[in-house]
C-alpha positions in Angstrom: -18.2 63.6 -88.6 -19.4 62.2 -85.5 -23.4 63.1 -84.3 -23.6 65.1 -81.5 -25.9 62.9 -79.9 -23.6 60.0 -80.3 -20.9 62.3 -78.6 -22.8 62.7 -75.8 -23.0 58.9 -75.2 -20.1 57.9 -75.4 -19.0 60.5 -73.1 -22.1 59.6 -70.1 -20.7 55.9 -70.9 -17.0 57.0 -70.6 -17.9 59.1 -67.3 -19.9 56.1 -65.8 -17.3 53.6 -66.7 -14.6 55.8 -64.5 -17.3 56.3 -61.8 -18.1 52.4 -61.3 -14.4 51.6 -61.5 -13.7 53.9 -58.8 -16.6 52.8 -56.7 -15.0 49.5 -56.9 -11.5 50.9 -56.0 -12.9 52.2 -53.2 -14.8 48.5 -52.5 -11.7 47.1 -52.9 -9.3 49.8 -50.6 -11.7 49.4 -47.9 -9.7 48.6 -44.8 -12.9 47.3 -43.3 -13.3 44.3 -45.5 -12.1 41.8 -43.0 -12.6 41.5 -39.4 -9.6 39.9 -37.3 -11.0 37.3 -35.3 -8.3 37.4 -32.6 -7.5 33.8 -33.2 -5.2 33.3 -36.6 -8.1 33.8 -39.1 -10.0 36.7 -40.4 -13.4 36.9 -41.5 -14.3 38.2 -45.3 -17.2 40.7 -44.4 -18.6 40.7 -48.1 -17.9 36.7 -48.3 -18.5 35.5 -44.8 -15.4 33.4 -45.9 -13.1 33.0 -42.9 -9.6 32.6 -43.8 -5.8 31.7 -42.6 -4.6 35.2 -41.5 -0.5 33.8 -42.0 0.4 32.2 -44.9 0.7 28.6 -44.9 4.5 27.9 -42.8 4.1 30.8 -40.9 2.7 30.8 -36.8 -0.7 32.0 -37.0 0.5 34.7 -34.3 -0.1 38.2 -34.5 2.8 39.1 -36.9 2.8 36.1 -38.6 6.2 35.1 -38.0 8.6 32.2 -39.3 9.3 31.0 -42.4 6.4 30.5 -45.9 6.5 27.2 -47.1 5.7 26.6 -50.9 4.3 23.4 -51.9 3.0 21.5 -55.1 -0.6 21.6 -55.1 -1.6 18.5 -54.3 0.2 18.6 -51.3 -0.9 22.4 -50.5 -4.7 20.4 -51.1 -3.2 18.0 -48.5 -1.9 20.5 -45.7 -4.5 22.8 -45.8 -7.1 19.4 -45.2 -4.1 18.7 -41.9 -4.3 22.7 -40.7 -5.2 22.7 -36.9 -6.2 26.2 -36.7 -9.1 27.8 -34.5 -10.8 24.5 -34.2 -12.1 24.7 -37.7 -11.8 22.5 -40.8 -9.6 24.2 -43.5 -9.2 23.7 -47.2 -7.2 24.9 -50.1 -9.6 27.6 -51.5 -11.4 27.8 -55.1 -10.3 30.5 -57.8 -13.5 32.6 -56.6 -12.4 32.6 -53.3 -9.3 33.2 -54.0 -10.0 36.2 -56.4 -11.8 37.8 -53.4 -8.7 38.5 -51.7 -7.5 41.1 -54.5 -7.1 44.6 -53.9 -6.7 46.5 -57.1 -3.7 49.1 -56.7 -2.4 51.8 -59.1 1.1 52.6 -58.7 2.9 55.7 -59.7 5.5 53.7 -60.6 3.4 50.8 -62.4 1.6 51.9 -65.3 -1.3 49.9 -64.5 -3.5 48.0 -61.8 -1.6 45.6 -59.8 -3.1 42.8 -57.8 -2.4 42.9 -54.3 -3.8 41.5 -50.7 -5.0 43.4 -47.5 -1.3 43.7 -45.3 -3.3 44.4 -42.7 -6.0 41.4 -42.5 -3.1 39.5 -44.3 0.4 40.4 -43.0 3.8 39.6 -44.3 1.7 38.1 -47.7 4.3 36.9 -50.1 5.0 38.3 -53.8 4.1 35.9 -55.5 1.9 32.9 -56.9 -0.6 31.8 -54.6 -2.5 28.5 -55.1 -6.4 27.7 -55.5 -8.2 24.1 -55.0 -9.7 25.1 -59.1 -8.1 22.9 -61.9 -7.5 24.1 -65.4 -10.7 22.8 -67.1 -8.7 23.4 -70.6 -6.3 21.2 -69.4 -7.3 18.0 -70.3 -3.6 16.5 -69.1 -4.6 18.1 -65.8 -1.5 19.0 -64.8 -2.5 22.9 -64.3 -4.8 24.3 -61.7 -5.6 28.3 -61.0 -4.0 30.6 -58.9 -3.3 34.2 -58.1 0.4 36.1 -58.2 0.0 39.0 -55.7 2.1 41.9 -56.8 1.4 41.6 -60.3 -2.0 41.5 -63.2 -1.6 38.2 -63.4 -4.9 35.2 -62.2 -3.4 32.5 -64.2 -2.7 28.4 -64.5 0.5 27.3 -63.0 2.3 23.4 -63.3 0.8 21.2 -60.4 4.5 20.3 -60.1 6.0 23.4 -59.5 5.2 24.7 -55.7 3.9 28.0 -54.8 2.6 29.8 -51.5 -0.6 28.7 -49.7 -3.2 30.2 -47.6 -6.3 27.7 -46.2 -9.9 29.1 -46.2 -12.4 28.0 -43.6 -14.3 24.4 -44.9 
């Protein structure tokens, strides 16, 4: 049988587990996490990272309209080095960086947390695989670098070769 002082730990470490998660949910939900800069980029207020607003393709205009472009990495590396956007110089951002964008969400529908982007700070976001500047230091071909798939759990390695969306961070 278990000790009641045992008990009572692990229920204090259960109940503290659910409050820091939910702190961070409510971190991460924040709809004041970026400020819109008025100008195609918005600025990361926990970062200071400043950021496309519009996917890579799209008009930096306030709804972000056109059409996504997906690219292989190097090229997204390349495009993101070519962006003339606010007067600053842009590049294709690490997995950190990257990762900052996230917004956990639960979904009724979902049985678990889903990965997801600030609509409002980054509208018209694709579903899908995003890429970062960070190769895949396992990779010793390296042929895989890191990137984030909005909409799903997954922060994974993807094919330099295969192309995916894009969205510049401030240099």
């Amino acid at each position: 049988m278990i000790n009641n002082k045992v008990m009572l730990g692990l229920m204090i470490l259960l109940l503290f587990s659910f409050c820091k998660e939910t702190e961070n949910e409510e971190l991460y939900n924040s709809e004041f996490l970026y400020e819109d800069n008025l100008d195609g980029t918005v600025t990361d207020t926990r970062t200071n990272l400043v950021w496309q607003r519009c996917s890579l393709g799209k008009n930096n205009d306030r709804e972000c309209s056109g059409t996504t472009i997906k690219l292989k990495w190097e090229e997204a590396i390349v495009q993101c080095q070519a962006l003339n956007l606010a007067g600053k110089k842009w590049r294709l951002p690490t997995k950190e960086e990257l990762k900052s964008t996230i917004i956990k969400k639960k979904t009724l529908s979902i049985p678990f947390i889903s990965l997801s982007i600030d609509e409002t700070a980054f509208p018209k976001t694709m579903g899908g695989a995003y890429w970062s500047s960070s190769m895949n230091a396992s990779d010793q071909q390296g042929i895989t670098a890191w990137g984030v798939i909005y909409g799903t759990r997954v922060i994974g390695f993807f094919n330099k070769e295969k192309e995916y969306y894009v969205r510049c961070v401030q240099e």
